[in-house]
C-alpha positions in Angstrom: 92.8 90.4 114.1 95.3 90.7 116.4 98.5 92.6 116.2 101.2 90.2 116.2 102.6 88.5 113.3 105.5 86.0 113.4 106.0 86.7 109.4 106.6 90.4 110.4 105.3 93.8 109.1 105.2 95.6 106.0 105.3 99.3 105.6 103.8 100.3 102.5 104.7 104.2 101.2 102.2 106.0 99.7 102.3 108.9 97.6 105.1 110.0 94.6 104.4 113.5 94.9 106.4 114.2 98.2 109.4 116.1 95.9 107.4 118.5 94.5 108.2 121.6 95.2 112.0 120.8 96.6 114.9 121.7 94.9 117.6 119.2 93.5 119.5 119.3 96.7 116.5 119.4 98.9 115.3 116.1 96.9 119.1 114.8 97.6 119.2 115.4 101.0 115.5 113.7 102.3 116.9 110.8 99.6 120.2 110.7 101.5 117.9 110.6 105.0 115.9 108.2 103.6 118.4 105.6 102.6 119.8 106.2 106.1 117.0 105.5 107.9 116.8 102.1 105.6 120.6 101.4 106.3 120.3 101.9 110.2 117.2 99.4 110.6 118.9 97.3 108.2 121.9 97.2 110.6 119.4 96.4 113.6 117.6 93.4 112.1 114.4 95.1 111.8 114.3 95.3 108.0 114.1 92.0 105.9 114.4 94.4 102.3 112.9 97.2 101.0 112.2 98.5 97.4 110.8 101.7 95.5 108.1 100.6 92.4 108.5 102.2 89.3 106.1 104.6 88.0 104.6 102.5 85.5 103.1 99.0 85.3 100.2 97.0 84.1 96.9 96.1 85.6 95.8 92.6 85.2 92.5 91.4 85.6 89.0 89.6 84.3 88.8 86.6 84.0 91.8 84.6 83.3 94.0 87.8 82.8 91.7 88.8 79.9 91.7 92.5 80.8 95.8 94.5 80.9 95.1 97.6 81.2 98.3 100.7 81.8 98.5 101.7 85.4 99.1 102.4 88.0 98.5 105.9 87.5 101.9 107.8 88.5 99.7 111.0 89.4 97.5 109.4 92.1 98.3 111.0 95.3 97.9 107.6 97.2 100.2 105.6 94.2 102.4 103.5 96.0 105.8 104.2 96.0 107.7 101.7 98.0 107.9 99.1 101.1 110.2 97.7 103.4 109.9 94.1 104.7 109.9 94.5 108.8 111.3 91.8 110.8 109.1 92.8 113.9 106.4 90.9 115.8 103.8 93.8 116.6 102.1 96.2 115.2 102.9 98.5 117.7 106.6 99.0 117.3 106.2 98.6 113.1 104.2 102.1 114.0 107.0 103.2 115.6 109.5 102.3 112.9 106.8 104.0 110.4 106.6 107.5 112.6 110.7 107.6 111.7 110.1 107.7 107.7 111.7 110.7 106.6 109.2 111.0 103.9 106.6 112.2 106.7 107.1 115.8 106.3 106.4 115.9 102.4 103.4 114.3 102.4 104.1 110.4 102.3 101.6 108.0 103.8 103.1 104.9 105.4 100.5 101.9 106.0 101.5 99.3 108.2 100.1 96.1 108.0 100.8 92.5 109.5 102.3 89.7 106.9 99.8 86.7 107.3 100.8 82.9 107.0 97.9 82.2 104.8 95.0 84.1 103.0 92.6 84.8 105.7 89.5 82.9 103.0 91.4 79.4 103.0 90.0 78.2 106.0 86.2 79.7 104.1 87.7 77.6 100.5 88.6 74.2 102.9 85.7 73.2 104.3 83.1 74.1 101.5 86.2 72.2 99.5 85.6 69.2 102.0 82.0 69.7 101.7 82.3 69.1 98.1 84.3 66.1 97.9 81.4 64.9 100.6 78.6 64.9 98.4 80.3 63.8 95.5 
């Protein structure tokens, strides 16, 4: 798969543990740095938007939503805290964006990956689609 993507980049932040261990004013101040860093790319073009996820959702799945379970689970260490949009066209400078998360040094995991067009499996559903619609 090649690393350009004319819908951009996301960065998605992992881990919600990163404050442990900080003080109120320590947790303030990386807050502060983070909402900088978003503000200053912002500024530049290279972010679309951004969010943090709250702690607590559902999971939804089996067939036909049958299954809602509670989750995610806030104390995973890889629970996914937050993304920003990128408006960039490699994957090489959405790394570099990602090495400026101020989250870095307590821990945080930023995974970068390309925004497709289309899910990769509807050029597999198409033809066997085509196929079917053949023979009937």
């Amino acid at each position: 798969m090649s690393a350009e993507s004319k819908n951009g980049h996301m960065l998605i932040f992992r881990g919600n543990d990163w404050h442990q261990g900080l003080s109120p004013e320590e947790m303030q101040q990386v807050a502060s740095k983070w909402m900088d860093w978003f503000k200053q790319l912002t500024a530049q073009g290279k972010v679309i938007g951004g969010n943090p996820l709250g702690p607590e959702g559902k999971i939804v799945s089996g067939k036909g939503g049958r299954v809602v379970a509670d989750g995610p689970f806030a104390e995973s260490k890889e629970a996914i805290g937050g993304y920003f949009l990128l408006n960039v066209g490699t994957q090489q400078e959405a790394v570099a964006i990602a090495k400026g998360c101020p989250g870095l040094a307590y821990g945080v995991k930023v995974e970068v990956r390309p925004v497709l067009e289309k899910c990769p499996l509807s050029d597999l559903a198409v033809p066997e689609a085509a196929l079917a619609e053949a023979t009937a």
